[in-house]
C-alpha positions, 0 to 999 in steps of 0.5 A, spaced: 778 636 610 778 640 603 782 647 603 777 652 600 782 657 598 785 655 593 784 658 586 780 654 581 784 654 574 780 658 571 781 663 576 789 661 576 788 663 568 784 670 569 789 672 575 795 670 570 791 674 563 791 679 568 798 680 569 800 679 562 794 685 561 797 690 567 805 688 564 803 690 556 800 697 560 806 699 564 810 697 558 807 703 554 804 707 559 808 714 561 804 717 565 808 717 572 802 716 577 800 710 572 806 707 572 807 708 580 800 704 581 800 699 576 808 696 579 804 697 586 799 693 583 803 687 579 807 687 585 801 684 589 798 680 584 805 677 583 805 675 591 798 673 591 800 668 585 806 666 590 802 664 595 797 660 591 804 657 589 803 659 581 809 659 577 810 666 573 816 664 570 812 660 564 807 666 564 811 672 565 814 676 559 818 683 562 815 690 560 820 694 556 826 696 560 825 703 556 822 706 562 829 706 565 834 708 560 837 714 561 835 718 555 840 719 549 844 725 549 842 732 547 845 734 541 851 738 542 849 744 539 855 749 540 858 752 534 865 751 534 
């Protein structure tokens, strides 16, 4: 009996380029509604990926981490 279920390696390589496409989108994004769905969505594809027992770790480059670093200080405007 064959498993039907499995991803060919063109659709692995698709799903894959399409993670790539979805993390640079978050990582420049600042629309907060945006960013909320496209972490919803990398989170699905990313266990989807898991399921089908496709390694991220060789194809995953992290979004930038600006997105939740405090802001810098505001200047310290008083007159001494």
């Amino acid at each position: 009996m064959t498993n039907d279920t499995s991803l060919t390696p063109e659709q692995r390589d698709r799903l894959l380029e399409s993670y790539r496409t979805l993390t640079d989108l978050y990582a420049t994004c600042r629309v907060p509604a945006v960013q909320a769905a496209l972490r919803g969505a990398l989170a699905e594809l990313r266990a989807a990926l898991d399921g089908q027992a496709v390694e991220l770790d060789d194809y995953y480059r992290p979004a930038s981490t600006a997105w939740y670093q405090a802001p810098p200080a505001a200047p310290d405007l008083a007159v001494a």
